[in-house]
C-alpha positions in Angstrom: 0.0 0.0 0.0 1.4 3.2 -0.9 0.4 6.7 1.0 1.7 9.6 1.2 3.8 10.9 4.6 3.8 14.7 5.0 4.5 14.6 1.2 6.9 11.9 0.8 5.9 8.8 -1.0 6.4 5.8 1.7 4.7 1.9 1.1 3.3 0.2 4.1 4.5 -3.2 4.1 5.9 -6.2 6.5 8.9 -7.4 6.4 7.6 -10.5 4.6 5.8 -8.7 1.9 9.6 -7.0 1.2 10.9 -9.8 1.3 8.4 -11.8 -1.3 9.0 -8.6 -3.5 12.6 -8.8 -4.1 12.3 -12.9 -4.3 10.1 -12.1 -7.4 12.0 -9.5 -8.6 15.4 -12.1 -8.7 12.9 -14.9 -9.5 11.5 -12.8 -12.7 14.8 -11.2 -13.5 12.4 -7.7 -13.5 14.2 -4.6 -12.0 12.8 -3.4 -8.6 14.9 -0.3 -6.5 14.2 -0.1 -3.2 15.4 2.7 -0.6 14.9 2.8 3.1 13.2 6.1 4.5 14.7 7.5 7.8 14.0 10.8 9.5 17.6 11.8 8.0 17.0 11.2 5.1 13.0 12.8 5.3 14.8 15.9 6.6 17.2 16.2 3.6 14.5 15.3 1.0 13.1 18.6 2.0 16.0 20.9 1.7 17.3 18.8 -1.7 14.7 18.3 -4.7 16.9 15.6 -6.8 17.5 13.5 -3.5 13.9 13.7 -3.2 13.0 12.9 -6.9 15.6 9.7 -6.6 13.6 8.6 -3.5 10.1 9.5 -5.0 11.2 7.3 -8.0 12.2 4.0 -6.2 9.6 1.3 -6.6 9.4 0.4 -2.8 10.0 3.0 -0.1 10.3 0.9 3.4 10.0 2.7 6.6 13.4 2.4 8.3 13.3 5.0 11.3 10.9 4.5 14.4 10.6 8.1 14.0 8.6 7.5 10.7 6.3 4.8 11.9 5.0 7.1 15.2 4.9 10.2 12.9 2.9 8.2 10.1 0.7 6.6 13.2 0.0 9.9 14.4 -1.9 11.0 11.2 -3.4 8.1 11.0 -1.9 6.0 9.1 -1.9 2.5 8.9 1.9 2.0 10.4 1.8 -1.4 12.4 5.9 -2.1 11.8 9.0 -0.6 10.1 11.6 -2.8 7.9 15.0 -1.5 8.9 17.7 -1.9 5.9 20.2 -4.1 8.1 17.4 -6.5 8.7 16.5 -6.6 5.6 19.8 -7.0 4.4 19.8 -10.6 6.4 17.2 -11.7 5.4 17.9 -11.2 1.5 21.3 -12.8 2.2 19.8 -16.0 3.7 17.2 -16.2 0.7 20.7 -15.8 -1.7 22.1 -18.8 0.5 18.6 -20.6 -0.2 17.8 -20.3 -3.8 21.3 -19.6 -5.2 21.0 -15.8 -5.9 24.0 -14.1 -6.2 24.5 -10.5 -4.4 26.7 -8.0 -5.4 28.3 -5.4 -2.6 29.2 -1.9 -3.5 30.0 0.9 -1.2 32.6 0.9 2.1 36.2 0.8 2.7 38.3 -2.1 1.1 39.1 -3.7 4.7 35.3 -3.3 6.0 34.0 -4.5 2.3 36.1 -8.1 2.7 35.4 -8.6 6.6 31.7 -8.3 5.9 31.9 -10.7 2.7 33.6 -13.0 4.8 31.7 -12.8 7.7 28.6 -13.4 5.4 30.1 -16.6 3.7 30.7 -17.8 7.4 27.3 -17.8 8.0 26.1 -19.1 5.2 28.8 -21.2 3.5 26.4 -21.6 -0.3 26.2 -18.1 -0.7 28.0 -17.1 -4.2 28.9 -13.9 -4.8 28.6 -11.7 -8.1 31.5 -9.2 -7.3 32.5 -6.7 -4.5 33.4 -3.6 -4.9 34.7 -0.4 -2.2 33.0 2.7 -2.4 36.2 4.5 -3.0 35.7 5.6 -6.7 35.5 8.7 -8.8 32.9 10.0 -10.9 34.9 9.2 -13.4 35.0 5.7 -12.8 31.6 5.4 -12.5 31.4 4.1 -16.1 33.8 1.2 -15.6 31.8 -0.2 -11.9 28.5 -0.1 -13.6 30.1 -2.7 -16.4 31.6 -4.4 -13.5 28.0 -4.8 -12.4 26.7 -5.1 -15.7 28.6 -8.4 -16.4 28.8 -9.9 -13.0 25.3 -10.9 -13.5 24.1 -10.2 -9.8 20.5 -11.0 -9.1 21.1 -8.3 -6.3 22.8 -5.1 -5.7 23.3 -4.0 -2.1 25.1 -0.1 -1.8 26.9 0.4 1.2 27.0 4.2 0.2 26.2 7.7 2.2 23.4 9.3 1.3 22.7 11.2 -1.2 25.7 9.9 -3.2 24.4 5.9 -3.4 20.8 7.8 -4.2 22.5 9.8 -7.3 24.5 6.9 -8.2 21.0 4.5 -8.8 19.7 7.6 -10.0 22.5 8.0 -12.9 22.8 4.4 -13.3 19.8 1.9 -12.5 18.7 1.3 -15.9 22.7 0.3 -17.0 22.8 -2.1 -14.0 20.9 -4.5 -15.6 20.4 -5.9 -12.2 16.4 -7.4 -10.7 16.6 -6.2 -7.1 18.9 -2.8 -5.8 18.8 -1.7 -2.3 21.0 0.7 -0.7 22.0 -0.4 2.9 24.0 2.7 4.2 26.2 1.6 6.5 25.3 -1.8 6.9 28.6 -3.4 5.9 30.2 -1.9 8.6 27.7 -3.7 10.7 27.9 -6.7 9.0 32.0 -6.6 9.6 31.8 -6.0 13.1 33.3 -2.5 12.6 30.1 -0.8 14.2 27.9 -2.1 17.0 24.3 -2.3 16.3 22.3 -1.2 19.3 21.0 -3.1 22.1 17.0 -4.2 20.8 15.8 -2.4 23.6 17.0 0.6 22.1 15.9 -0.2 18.6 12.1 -1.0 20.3 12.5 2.5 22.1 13.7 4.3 18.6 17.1 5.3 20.1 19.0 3.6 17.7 20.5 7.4 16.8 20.8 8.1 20.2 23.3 4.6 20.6 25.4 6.0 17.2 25.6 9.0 19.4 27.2 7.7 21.6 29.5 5.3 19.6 31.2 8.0 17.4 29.9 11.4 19.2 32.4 13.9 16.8 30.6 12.8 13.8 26.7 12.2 14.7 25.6 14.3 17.3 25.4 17.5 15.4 23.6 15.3 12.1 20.9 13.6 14.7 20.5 16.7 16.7 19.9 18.8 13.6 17.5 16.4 11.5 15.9 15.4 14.6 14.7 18.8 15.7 13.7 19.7 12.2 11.7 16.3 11.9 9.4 17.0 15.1 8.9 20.8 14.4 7.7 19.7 11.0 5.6 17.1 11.9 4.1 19.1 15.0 2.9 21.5 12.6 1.2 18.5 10.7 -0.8 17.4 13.6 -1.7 20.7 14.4 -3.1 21.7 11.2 -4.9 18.2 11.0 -6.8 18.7 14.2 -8.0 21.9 13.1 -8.6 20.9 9.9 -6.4 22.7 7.6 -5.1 21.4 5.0 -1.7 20.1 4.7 1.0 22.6 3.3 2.6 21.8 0.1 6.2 20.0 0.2 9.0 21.1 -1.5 9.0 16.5 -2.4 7.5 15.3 -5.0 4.1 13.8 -4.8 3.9 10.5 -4.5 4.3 8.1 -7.2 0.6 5.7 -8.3 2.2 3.0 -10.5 4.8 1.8 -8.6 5.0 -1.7 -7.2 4.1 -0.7 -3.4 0.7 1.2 -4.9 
C-alpha cells in the first residue's frame, strides 16, 4: 500500500511482503529499487529536490526509522511495523544462501567491504557472490563499476554508500545495471563486519537507535541527529496541528507520491 507521509511517497509493508517482493523481482529477473526512508533522510529530502525525486522514483520505499512509523501513526496511518535496511539485508542474504542468488556489494572501505563478505560466507557457506566492490571511486569511474555490475550478472545489488551519493548513483545508473533487485544499505557493511555495533534491541524498540550511534562516534553524529531530529518533530508538529484543526496540509517542496509503482 502506498500513502503519502507529509508529502513523501512511503509503502506500508511487512517485512515479509519486502521480502516476497525482491524474491520475485530475482525470480522474474524484473528490475525493482528499493530505498529505506529515515528521519535523516525525510529531513534532507526537504532541503534537496533531486535526492527527493531519486527517493520519489524507487519502486518500494520501506520505513526504516521509528521516527517515521509514530509520525505516520499519528496521522493516522496505517503504520503497524518498520523494515529497517540491516534486517532486511539478512534476510535477503539467507534467501541468496537458499535459492542460489548471487548479491553483489558496493560501497565501504576495502578492509570493512572483505570482513563483511567474509563474515557473510561464514554464515552461510552456499552463498555465491557476483562481485564486491569499495565505495572509493571517482565520478569518473563510474562508467567502468557499472560494467563491472553489468557483467557480473548479480541477481542483487546491495550499496553500502552515504546518502545522497548511493541515491545519485541509482539515480544515474539503474537502468545500465541490468540488475532485478537494488537496495541501498547505508552503513550496513560496517555492521555486518563487526566495525560498528548495532544497538541493544531495547533501544531499537524505544527508537534510540540514533541516540546509541551518538554515543559510539559522538564527533561525527551528534550534530547530524540533533539537527535532523529537531527539524523532523517541528515539521511534523505543525502537521498534527493543522490536521486537528482541519487545515489542510502545506505543500512540500517532495515530489508527490508516485501511483504505478510496485508498493501502490
Amino acid at each position: 500500500m502506498r500513502a503519502s507521509f507529509l508529502g513523501c511517497p512511503i509503502d506500508i509493508l511487512t517485512m515479509a511482503d519486502t521480502i516476497e517482493l525482491a524474491r520475485q523481482a530475482m525470480h522474474s529477473q524484473q528490475r525493482v529499487q528499493h530505498v529505506a526512508l529515515n528521519v535523516a533522510k525525510f529531513v534532507n529530502m526537504r532541503f534537496d529536490p533531486v535526492l527527493a525525486a531519486d527517493v520519489a522514483n524507487s519502486d518500494v520505499i520501506s520505513i526504516d526509522g521509528m521516527g517515521i512509523v509514530w509520525g505516520a501513526r499519528a496521522l493516522g496511518l496505517p503504520v503497524k511495523t518498520r523494515v529497517t535496511g540491516i534486517d532486511l539485508l539478512n534476510e535477503l542474504l539467507t534467501v541468496c544462501a537458499k535459492e542460489g542468488f548471487k548479491p553483489y556489494f558496493l560501497g565501504a572501505k576495502p578492509d570493512v567491504l572483505q570482513q563483511a563478505a567474509r563474515h557473510v560466507r561464514d554464515k552461510h557457506p552456499s552463498i555465491t557472490f557476483a562481485g564486491l566492490r569499495d565505495g572509493y571511486f571517482t565520478r569518473e569511474q563510474e562508467a567502468d563499476v557499472v560494467r563491472e555490475i553489468r557483467s557480473s550478472c548479480a541477481d542483487c545489488l546491495f550499496i553500502g554508500m552515504p546518502t545522497p551519493r548511493k541515491e545519485r548513483f541509482l539515480g544515474s545508473h539503474r537502468d545500465a545495471l541490468s540488475v532485478p533487485f537494488i537496495m541501498g544499505v547505508g552503513g550496513s557493511f560496517d555492521i555486518l563486519a563487526g566495525a560498528v555495533r548495532r544497538a541493544p534491541v531495547r533501544l531499537q524498540h524505544l527508537g534510540l537507535e540514533w541516540l546509541y550511534r551518538v554515543y559510539q562516534e559522538p564527533g561525527r553524529m551528534w550534530w547530524r541527529y540533533a539537527k535532523t531530529n529537531t527539524l523532523f518533530a517541528g515539521v511534523l508538529a505543525q502537521a498534527i496541528v493543522r490536521q486537528s484543526l482541519g487545515i489542510a496540509p502545506r505543500a512540500s517542496s517532495s515530489p508527490p507520491p508516485e501511483t504505478g509503482r510496485i508498493g501502490g
